[in-house]
TIMI-659215 format. One record per residue (C-alpha): residue in three letters; x, y, z; residue number from 1. Coordinates in nm, 2 decimals. Example, Ala and Ser with C-alpha at 12.3 -4.5 7.8 and 13.67 -1.06 7.14 Angstrom:
REM TIMI-659215
{Ala {1.23 -0.45 0.78} 1}
{Ser {1.37 -0.11 0.71} 2}
END
This chain:
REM TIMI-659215
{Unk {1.22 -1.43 -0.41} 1}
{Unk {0.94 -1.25 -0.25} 2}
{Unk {0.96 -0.94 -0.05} 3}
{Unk {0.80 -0.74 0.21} 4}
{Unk {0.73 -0.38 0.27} 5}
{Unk {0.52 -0.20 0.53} 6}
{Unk {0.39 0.17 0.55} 7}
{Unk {0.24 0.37 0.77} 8}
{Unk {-0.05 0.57 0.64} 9}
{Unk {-0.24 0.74 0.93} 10}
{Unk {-0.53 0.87 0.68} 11}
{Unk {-0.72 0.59 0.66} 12}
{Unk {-1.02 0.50 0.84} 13}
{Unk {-1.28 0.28 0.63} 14}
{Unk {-1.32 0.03 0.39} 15}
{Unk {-1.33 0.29 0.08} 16}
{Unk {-0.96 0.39 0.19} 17}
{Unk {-0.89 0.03 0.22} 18}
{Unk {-1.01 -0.03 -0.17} 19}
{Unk {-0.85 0.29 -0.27} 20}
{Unk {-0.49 0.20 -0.15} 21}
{Unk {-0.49 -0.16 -0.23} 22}
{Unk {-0.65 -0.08 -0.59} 23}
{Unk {-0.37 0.15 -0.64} 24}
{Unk {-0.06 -0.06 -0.53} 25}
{Unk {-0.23 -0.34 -0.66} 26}
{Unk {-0.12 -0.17 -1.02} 27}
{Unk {0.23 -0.18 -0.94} 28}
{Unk {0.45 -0.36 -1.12} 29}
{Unk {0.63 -0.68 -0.90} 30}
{Unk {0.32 -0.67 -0.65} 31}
{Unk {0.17 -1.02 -0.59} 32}
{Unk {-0.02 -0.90 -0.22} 33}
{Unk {-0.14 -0.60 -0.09} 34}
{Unk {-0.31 -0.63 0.35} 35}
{Unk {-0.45 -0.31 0.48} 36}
{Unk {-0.53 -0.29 0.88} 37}
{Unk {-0.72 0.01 0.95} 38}
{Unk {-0.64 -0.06 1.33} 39}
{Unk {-0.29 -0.02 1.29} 40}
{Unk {-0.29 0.22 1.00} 41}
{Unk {-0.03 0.00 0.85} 42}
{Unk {-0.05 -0.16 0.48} 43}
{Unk {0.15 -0.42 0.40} 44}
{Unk {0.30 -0.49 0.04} 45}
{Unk {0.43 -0.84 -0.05} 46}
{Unk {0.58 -0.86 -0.44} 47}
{Unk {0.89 -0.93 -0.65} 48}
{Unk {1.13 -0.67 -0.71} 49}
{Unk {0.93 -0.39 -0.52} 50}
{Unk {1.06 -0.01 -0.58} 51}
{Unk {0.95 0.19 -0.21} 52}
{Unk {0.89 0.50 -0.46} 53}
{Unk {0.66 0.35 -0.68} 54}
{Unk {0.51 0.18 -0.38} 55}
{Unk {0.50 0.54 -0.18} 56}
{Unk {0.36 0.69 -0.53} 57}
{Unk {0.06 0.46 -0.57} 58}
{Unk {-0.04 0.53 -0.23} 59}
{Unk {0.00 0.94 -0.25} 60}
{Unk {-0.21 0.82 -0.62} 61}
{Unk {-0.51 0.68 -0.38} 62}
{Unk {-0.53 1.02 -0.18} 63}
{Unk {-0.31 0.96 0.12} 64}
{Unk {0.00 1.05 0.23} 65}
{Unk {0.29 0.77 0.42} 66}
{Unk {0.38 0.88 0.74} 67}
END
């Protein structure tokens, strides 16, 4: 069954962030979706078995930290 996790990352403000972070959880294992809205600051991970650290990881990975 599917799962959902959201993150705030206040660091990103274009659409190079927005590649960087969804390239990067993309690569985790379990992750089917990654949605990024620079408005909010908030990407939003949908997957099977997601692990927050890994998750957290790939995004630190890209450049940027989870508030």
């Amino acid at each position: 069954m599917a799962e959902t996790m959201t993150y705030r990352v206040p660091g990103m403000t274009c659409d190079h962030c927005t590649r960087a972070v969804s390239g990067e959880i993309a690569a985790v294992g379990g992750v089917t979706a990654v949605e990024v809205d620079l408005d909010t600051k908030l990407v939003t991970v949908t997957g099977d078995a997601l692990e927050d650290q890994s998750l957290r990881a790939a995004i630190e990975e890209a450049g940027y930290e989870v508030a």
